[in-house]
C-alpha positions in Angstrom: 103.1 -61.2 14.4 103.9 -61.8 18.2 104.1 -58.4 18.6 100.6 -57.5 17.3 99.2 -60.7 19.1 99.8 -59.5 22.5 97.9 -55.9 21.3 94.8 -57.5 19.3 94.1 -60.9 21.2 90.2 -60.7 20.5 86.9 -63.3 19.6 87.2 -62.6 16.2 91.3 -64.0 15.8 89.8 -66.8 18.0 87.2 -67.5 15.5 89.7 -68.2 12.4 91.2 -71.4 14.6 87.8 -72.3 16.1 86.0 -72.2 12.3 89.3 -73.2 10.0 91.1 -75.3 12.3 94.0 -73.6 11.1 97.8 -74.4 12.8 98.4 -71.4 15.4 101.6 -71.0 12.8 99.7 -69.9 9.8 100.5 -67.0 7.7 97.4 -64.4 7.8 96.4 -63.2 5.0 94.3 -59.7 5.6 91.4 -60.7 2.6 90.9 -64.1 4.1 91.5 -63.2 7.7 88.7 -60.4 7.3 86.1 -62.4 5.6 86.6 -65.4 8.2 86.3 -62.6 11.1 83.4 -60.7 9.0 81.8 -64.1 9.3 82.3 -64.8 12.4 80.5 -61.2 13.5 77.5 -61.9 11.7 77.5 -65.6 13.0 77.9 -63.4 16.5 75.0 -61.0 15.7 72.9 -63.5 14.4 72.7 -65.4 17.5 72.3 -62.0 19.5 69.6 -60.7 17.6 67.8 -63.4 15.4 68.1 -67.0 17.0 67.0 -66.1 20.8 63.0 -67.7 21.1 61.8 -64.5 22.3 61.5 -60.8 20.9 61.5 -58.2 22.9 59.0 -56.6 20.1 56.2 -59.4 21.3 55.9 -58.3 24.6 55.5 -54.4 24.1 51.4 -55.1 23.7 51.9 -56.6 26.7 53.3 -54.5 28.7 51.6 -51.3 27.5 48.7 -52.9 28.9 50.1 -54.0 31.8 50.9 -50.5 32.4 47.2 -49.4 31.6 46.7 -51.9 34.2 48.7 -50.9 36.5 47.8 -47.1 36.0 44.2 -48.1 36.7 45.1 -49.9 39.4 47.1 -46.5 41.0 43.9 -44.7 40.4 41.7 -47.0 41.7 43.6 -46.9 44.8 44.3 -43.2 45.0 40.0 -43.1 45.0 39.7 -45.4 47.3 41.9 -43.5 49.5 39.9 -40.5 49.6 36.7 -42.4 50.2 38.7 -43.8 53.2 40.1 -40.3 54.4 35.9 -38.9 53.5 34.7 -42.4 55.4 36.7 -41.4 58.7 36.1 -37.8 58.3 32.4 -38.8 58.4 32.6 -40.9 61.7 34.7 -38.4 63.1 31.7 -35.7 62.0 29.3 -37.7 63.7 29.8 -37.5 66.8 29.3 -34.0 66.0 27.2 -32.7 63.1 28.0 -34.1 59.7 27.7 -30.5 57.7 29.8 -28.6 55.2 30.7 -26.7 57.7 32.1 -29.3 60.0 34.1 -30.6 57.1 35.6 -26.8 56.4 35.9 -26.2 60.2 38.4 -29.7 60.0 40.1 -28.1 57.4 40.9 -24.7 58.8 42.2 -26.1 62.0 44.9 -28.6 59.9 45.7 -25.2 58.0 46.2 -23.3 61.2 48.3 -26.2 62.7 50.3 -26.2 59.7 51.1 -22.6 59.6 52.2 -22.8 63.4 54.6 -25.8 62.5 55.8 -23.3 59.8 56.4 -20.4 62.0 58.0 -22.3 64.5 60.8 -23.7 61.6 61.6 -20.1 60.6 62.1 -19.2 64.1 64.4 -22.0 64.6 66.2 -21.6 61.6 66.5 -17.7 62.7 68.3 -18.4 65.6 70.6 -21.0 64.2 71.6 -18.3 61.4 71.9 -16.2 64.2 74.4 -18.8 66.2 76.7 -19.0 62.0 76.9 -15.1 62.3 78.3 -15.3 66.2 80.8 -18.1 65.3 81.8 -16.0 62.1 83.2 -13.4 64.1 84.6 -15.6 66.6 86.6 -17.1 63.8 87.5 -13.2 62.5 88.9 -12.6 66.3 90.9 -16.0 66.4 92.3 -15.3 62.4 92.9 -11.9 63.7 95.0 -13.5 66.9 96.5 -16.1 64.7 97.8 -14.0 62.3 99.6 -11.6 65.4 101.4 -14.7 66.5 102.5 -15.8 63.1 104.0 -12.3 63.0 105.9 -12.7 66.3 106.9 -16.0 64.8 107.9 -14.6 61.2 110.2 -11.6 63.5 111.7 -14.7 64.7 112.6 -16.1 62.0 113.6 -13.3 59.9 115.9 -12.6 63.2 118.0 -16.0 63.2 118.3 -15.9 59.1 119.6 -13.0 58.9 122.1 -13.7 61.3 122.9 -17.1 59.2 121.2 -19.4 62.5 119.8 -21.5 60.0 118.6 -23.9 62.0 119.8 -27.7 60.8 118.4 -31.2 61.8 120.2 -33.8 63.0 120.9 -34.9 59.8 122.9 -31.3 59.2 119.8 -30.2 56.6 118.1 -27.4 56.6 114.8 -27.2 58.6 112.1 -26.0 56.6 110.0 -24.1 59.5 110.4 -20.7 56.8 108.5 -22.3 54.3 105.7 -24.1 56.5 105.8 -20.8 57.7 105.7 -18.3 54.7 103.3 -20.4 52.5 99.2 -19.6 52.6 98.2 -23.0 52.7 96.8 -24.6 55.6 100.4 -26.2 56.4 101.5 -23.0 57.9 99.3 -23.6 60.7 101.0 -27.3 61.8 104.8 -26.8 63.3 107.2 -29.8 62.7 108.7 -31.4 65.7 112.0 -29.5 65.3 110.5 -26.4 64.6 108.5 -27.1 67.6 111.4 -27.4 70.2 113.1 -24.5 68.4 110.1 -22.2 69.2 109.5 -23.4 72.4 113.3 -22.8 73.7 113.1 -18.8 72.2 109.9 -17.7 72.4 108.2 -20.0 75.9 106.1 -23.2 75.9 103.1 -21.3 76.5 103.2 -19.0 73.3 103.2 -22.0 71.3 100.7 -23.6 73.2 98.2 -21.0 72.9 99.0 -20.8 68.8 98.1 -24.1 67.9 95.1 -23.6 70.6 94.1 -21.0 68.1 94.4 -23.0 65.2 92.5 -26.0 66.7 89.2 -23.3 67.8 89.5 -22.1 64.5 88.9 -25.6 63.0 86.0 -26.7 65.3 84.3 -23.2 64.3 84.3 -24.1 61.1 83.1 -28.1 61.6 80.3 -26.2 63.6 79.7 -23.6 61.5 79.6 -26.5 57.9 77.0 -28.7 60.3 74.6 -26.1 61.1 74.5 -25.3 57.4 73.6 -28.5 57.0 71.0 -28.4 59.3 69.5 -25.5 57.8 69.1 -26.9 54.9 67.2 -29.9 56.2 65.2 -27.3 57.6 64.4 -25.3 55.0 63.5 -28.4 52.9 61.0 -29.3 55.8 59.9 -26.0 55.4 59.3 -26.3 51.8 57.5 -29.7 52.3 55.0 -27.8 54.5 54.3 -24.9 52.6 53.5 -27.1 49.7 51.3 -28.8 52.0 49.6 -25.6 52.9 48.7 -24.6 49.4 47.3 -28.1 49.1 45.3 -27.6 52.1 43.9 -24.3 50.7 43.3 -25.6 47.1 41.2 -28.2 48.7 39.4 -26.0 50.8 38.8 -24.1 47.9 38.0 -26.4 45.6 35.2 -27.9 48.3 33.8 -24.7 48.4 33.7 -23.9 44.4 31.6 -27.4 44.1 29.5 -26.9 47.0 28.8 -23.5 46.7 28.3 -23.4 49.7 25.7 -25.6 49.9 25.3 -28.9 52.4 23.0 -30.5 49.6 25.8 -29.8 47.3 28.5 -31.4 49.4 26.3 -34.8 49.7 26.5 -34.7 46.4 30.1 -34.3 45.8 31.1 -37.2 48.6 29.1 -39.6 46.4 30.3 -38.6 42.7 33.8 -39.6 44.1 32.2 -42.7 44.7 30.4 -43.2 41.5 33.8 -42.6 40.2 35.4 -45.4 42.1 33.2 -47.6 40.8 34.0 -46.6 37.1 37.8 -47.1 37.6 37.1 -50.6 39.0 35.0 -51.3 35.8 37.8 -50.3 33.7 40.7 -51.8 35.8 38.8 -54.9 35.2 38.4 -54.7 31.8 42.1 -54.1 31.2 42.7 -57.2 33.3 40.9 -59.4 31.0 42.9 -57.9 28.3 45.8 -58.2 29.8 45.4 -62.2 30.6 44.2 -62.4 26.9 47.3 -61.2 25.5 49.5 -62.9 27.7 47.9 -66.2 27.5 48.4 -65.8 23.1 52.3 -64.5 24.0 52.8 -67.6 26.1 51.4 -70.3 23.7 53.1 -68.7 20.7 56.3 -69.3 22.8 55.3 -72.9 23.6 54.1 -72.4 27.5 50.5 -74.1 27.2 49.5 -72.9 30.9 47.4 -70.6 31.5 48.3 -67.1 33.1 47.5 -66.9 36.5 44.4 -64.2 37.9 47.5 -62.3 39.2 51.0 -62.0 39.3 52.1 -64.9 39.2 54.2 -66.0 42.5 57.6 -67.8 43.4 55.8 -71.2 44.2 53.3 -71.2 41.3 56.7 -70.6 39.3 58.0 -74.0 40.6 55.1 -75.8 39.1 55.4 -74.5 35.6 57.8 -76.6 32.7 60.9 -75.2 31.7 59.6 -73.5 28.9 57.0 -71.6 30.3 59.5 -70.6 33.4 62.0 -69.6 30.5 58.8 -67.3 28.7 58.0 -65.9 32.2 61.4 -64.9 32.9 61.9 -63.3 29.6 58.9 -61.8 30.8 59.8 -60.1 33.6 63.2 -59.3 32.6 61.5 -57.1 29.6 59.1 -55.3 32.0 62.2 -55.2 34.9 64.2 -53.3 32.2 61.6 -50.5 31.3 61.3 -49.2 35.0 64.8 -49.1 35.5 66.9 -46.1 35.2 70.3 -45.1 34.2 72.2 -42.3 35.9 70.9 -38.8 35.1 72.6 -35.8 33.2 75.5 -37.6 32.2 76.5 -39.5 29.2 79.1 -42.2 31.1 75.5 -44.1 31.7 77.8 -47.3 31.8 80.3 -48.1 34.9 83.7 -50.4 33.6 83.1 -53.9 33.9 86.4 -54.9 35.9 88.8 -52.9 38.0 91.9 -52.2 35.4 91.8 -49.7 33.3 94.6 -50.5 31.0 93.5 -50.6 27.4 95.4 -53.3 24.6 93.0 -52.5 21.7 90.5 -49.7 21.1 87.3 -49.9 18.9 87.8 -49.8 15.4 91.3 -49.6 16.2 93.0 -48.7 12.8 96.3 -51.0 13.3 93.5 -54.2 13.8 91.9 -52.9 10.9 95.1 -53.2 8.5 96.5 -56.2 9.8 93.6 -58.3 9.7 91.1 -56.3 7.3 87.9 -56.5 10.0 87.0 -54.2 12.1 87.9 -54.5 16.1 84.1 -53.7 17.4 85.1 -53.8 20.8 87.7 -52.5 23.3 89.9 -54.9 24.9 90.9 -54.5 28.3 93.7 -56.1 30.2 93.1 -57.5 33.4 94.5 -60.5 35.3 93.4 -64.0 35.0 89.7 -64.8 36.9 89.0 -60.8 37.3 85.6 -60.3 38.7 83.6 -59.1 35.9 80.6 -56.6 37.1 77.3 -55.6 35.4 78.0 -52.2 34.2 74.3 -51.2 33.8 70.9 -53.2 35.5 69.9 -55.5 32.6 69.5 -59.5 32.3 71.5 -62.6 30.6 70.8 -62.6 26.8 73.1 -65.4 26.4 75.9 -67.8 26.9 78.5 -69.6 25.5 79.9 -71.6 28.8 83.5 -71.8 28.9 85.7 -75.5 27.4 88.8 -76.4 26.8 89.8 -75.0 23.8 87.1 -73.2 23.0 85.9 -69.3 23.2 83.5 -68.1 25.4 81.3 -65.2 26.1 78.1 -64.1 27.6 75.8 -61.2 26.8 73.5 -58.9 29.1 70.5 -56.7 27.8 69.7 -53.8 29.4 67.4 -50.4 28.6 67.0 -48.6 25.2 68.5 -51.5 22.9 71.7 -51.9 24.5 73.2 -55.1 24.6 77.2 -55.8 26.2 79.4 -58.6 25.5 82.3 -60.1 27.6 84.6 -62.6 25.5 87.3 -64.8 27.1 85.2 -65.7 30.1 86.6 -68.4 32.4 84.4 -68.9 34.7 80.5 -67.6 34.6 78.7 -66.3 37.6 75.1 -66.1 36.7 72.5 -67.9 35.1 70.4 -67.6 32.1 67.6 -64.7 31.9 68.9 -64.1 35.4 68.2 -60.1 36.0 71.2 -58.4 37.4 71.8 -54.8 39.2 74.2 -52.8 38.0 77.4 -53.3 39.5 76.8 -57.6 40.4 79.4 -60.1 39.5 78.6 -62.1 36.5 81.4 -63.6 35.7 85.6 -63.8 35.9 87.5 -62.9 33.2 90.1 -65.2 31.1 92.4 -64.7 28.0 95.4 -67.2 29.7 96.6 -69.2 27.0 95.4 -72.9 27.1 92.6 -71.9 29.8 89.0 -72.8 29.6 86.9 -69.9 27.4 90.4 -68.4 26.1 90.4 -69.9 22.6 93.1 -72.3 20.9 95.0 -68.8 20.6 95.5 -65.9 22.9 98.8 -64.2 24.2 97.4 -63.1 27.4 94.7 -62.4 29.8 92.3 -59.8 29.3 88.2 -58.6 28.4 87.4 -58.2 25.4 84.0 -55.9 26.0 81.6 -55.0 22.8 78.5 -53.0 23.3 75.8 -53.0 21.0 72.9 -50.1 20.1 70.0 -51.4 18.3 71.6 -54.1 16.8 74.9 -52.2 15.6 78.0 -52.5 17.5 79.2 -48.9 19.2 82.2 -47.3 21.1 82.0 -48.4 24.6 84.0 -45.2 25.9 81.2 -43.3 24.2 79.0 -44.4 27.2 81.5 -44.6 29.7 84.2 -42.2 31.4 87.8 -42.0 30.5 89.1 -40.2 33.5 90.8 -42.9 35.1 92.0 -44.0 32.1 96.2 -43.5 31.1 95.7 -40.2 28.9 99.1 -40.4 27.4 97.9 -43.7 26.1 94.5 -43.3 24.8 94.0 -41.9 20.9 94.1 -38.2 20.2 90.2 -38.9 19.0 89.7 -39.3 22.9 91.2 -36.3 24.2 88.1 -34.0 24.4 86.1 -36.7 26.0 88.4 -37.7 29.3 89.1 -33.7 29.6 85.0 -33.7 30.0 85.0 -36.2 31.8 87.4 -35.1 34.4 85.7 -31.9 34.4 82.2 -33.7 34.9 83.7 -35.6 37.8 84.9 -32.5 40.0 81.8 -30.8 39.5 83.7 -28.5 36.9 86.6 -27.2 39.5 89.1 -29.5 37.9 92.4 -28.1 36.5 92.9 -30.0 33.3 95.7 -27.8 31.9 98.0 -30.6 32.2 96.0 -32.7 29.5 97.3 -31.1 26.4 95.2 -32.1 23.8 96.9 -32.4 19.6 93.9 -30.5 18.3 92.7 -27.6 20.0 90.8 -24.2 19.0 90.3 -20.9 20.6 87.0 -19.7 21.4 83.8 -19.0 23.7 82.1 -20.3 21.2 81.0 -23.1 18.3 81.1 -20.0 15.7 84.8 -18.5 17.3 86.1 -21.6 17.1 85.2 -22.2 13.2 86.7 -18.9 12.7 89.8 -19.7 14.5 90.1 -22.8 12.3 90.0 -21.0 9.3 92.4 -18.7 9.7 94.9 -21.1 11.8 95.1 -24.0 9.1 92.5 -22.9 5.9 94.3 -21.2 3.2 93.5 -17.5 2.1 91.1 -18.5 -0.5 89.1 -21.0 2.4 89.5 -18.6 5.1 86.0 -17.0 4.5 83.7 -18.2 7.7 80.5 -16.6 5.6 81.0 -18.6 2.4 81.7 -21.8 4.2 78.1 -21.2 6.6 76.3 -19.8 3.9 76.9 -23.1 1.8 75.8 -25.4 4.5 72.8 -23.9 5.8 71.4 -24.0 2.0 72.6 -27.3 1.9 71.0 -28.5 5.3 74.3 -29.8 7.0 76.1 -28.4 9.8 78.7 -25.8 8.9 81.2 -27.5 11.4 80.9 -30.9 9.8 81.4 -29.5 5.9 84.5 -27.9 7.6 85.7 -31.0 9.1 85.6 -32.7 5.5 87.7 -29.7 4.2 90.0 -30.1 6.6 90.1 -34.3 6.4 90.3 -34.1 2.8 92.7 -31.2 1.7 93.6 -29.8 5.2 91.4 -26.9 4.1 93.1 -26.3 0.8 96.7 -27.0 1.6 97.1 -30.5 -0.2 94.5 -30.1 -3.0 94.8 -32.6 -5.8 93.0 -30.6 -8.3 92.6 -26.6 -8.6 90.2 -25.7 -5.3 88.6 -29.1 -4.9 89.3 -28.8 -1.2 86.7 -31.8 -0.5 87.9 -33.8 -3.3 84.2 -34.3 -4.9 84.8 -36.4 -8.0 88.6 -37.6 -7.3 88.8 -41.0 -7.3 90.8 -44.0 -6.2 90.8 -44.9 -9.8 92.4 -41.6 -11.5 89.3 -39.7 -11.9 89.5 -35.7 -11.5 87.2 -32.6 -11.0 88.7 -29.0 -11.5 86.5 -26.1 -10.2 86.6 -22.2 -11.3 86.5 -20.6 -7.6 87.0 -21.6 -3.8 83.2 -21.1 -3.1 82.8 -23.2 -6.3 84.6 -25.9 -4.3 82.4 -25.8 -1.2 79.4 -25.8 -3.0 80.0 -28.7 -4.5 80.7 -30.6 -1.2 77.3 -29.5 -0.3 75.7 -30.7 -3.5 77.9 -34.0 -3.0 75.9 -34.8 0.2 73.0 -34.4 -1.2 72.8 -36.4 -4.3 71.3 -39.5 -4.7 74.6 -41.4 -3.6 74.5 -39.9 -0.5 71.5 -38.0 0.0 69.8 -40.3 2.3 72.9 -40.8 4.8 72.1 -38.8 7.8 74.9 -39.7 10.5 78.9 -39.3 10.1 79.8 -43.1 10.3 77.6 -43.9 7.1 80.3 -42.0 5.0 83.1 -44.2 4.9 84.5 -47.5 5.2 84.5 -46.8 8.6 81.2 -47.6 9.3 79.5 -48.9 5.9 81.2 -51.7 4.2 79.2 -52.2 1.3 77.0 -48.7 0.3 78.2 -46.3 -1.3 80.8 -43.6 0.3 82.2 -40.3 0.4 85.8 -41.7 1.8 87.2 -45.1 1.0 89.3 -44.8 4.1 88.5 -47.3 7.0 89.5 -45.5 10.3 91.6 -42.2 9.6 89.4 -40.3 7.5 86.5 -40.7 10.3 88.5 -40.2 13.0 90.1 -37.3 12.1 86.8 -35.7 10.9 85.6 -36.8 14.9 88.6 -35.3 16.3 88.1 -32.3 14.3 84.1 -31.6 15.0 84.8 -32.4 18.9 87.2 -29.8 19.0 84.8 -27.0 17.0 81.9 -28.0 19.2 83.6 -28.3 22.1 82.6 -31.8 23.9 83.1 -35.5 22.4 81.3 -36.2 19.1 80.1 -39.4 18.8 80.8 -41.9 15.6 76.9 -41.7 14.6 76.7 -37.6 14.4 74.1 -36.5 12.6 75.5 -34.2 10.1 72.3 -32.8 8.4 70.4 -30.0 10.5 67.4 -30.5 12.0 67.8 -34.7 12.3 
């Protein structure tokens, strides 16, 4: 029990002291233990979810119209603009003659200014390309020299081998000048001290002074030669910039010229239609500003702030006159509407950074060994870290809630950010932030705990760490899914991981990485999704499951993805190698209880898989995790199994379609 204590020291253990007030020497017993911590995790996602006094859901009308707002607002301005930019044109006309032509005349000369700023970048950028190719061949002539002193150094050497002069150090071991020397790497080019002297005393001081002159040029052509790239390519984005602005130029001319016709009665007419328009927009804008205090005015009394909305944004110092409340319903407020412009990182699925510096993992989610010692579910991944670790945002988002840290008690706090995400931290010590605070990703927010007998740890604990949960729409979900493993110990993590920190090693070098070394438990051959199906097969099905065509056909009729029904075949009866009845390889109808189904013919078997999904059982499931006892605890199932049945059938479609399947794949085509 020690031993497993140290491994799974999470809220939920806490929870059967805090609500029992058990002895910390009681016997657990899994049924009990797992209703208590069941309990507890619905108490937990209760309070997350359904007890806070605001819903996110009663400020979308809000903000929709705020954005309307705003968007009429952008508009409005973008007009005004214009009239400005038509308004100075105008004065500047004048002085002149205010006609069509004037105003084309205006145009013409920024288009001719812009095409001379043009022509002058490509000339410049000519001649810097010019100055690449010159230093390119001065670095050809210098390799070229380099590589005729390397041979006079080489004769040398070959010389006072093969006459056994190995040179020795002072120590009596043997220099290694032959293979600084010999090798292709850029350490040929720097001479050791010893080898130094030695060279100098046989071959001059000069010689090797002018060979690691050579070296040095070589170097600073290609600093020079990487900088000027760079230049070029600030350039040629310049460039870019003003040949978009060119084309604008010309549409604007042209467009002047389609409305006008031509005409100066025509153009008088077109300055004051973008005036009329103006007008309109303001008339709008200030009809979605009415709405926009109506609405907030009703969301504010329905949350108990009876003051009125300000005519405007409402200010720092009008803040400090409001009551609690209503500064509690404005934060909310603006956390909700802070959340929808911000962003997470782009073309990557690690949209979460780690929350503390270690990366050393004690208990993984759903970790099966939790699972059967305590009989709940670990929704969370438990990291261990030192006592007051700074804990950081791992995403922008703002405090949901918290549980302050006591003596004796467990604490945590929890952040909402973007797109229904929601993060926990359990075993807090200390807490950095305040409530409905908005935080940047990457802030401290609070220090971690976990000590036995410290504030926030719980009456029991066997050692500091974070125990981090995420949550997706109100369901609890694999950190690691959002977050990357590659600094992670890989001979540590679960097999069911493997495909994931490979990718993500790979993601971080840009896809130069040599991950070779990473041999992964599970892996198949193939370019592609279908080659790797096909390697399957004939690698671990038996003859009579070996047929890729009867396995695809069967799915696609059945709407669910040819990998997945694989995955079952090979999670149920390792694709007909352990069948319990004759060529039930997805053991339809077997049951815990003794019940049996015998089928006539392999493509009998799999058709029945098919049909299985499909019934009324199962037939509305859509995503992986809804199978099993993995991830439904109380529908009905294909799998009684609790962790290894899912995570084999994970570790299995990862591998077929050749990045990290999440928990929540949707199985049936077209979803």
């Amino acid at each position: 029990m020690i031993t497993f204590l140290k491994k799974y020291s999470t809220g939920g253990i806490l929870c059967i002291l805090l609500c029992t007030q058990l002895s910390p020497s009681f016997a657990i017993d899994t049924g009990s233990s797992g209703n208590i911590i069941n309990a507890f995790k619905q108490k937990e996602k209760q309070i997350l979810f359904e007890s806070l006094p605001f819903t996110a859901g009663s400020t979308n009308g809000i903000l929709e119209q705020e954005y309307k707002m705003n968007g009429l607002e952008s508009l409005k301005q973008k007009i005004a603009q214009k009239q400005s930019e038509y308004e100075a044109k105008r004065i500047q006309a004048e002085e002149h003659i205010n006609t069509l032509s004037q105003r084309v005349a205006l145009i013409d000369a920024s288009i001719d200014e812009t095409r001379q700023a043009m022509e002058e970048a490509e000339t410049l950028i000519e001649q810097k390309e010019r100055k690449i190719e010159i230093w390119k061949q001065a670095q050809l002539k210098t390799q070229y020299t380099i590589d005729s002193y390397k041979k006079t150094i080489l004769s040398y050497l070959a010389n006072i081998y093969s006459q056994g002069n190995i040179g020795l150090t002072n120590s009596g071991q043997a220099d290694i000048i032959q293979s600084m020397l010999l090798s292709d790497k850029d350490s040929d080019f720097f001479i050791s001290d010893i080898t130094y002297k030695t060279l100098v005393s046989e071959l001059g001081e000069q010689f090797v002074h002018e060979y690691r002159e050579l070296v040095r040029q070589q170097y600073v052509h290609q600093i020079q030669i990487q900088e000027q790239k760079r230049k070029i390519e600030t350039m040629k984005r310049a460039l870019q910039e003003q040949k978009r602005s060119l084309q604008v130029q010309k549409s604007q001319k042209e467009s002047l010229m389609e409305v006008t016709q031509g005409k100066e009665e025509l153009y008088t007419q077109y300055v004051q239609s973008q005036q009329q328009a103006q007008e309109e927009v303001e008339t709008y804008w200030q009809k979605a500003n009415e709405d926009y205090k109506d609405s907030l005015n009703t969301f504010l009394k329905k949350n108990g702030c009876h003051q009125s909305a300000p005519t405007s944004r409402i200010t720092d110092a009008q803040k400090q006159n409001l009551s609690p409340q209503c500064r509690r319903v404005y934060a909310f407020f603006e956390n909700e509407n802070s959340l929808q412009t911000s962003q997470y990182k782009e073309n990557t699925h690690n949209i979460f950074t780690w929350p503390v510096t270690s990366r050393r993992i004690t208990a993984f989610f759903r970790d099966p060994g939790y699972f059967a010692y305590l009989g709940s579910h670990h929704d969370a991944v438990d990291i261990a870290t030192p006592q007051s670790s700074p804990i950081y945002a791992p995403a922008d988002g703002y405090v949901y809630y918290i549980l302050p840290p006591r003596q004796g008690g467990y604490s945590y706090i929890a952040l909402k950010h973007k797109d229904g995400f929601v993060s926990v931290y359990g075993h807090i010590s200390e807490v950095e932030i305040e409530p409905y605070q908005f935080v940047r990703q990457g802030e401290l927010i609070a220090r971690s705990g976990g000590a036995p007998g410290t504030p926030g740890a719980g009456p029991m604990t066997s050692g500091a760490h974070l125990h981090f949960e995420l949550w997706k729409d109100k369901k609890p979900v694999d950190p690691f899914r959002y977050m990357t493993l590659a600094d992670v110990d890989y001979s540590q993590i679960p097999s069911r991981y493997q495909q994931k920190f490979v990718a993500d090693i790979v993601e971080r070098t840009d896809g130069y990485a040599d991950t070779s070394q990473f041999r992964q438990t599970f892996v198949l051959r193939g370019n592609t999704e279908a080659e790797r199906q096909k390697y399957m097969l004939s690698r671990y099905a038996t003859s009579d499951f070996q047929d890729w065509n009867m396995w695809v056909d069967t799915a696609l009729k059945a709407n669910i993805d040819p990998s997945f029904l694989m995955c079952i075949g090979l999670s149920e009866s390792t694709l007909g190698h352990h069948l319990k009845t004759r060529y039930n390889v997805g053991n339809v109808g077997n049951t815990d209880s003794g019940g049996v189904y015998y089928f006539d013919s392999p493509e009998e078997g799999v058709l029945w898989m098919g049909k299985t999904f499909n019934n009324k059982y199962l037939g509305h499931y859509t995503t992986i995790d809804e199978l099993s006892r993995w991830g439904n605890q109380n529908g009905p199932i294909y799998a009684s199994s609790a962790s290894n049945w899912h995570n084999n059938t994970i570790k299995c479609l990862s591998a077929l379609k050749g990045e990290f399947v999440a928990d929540d794949f949707q199985f049936r085509l077209g979803q």
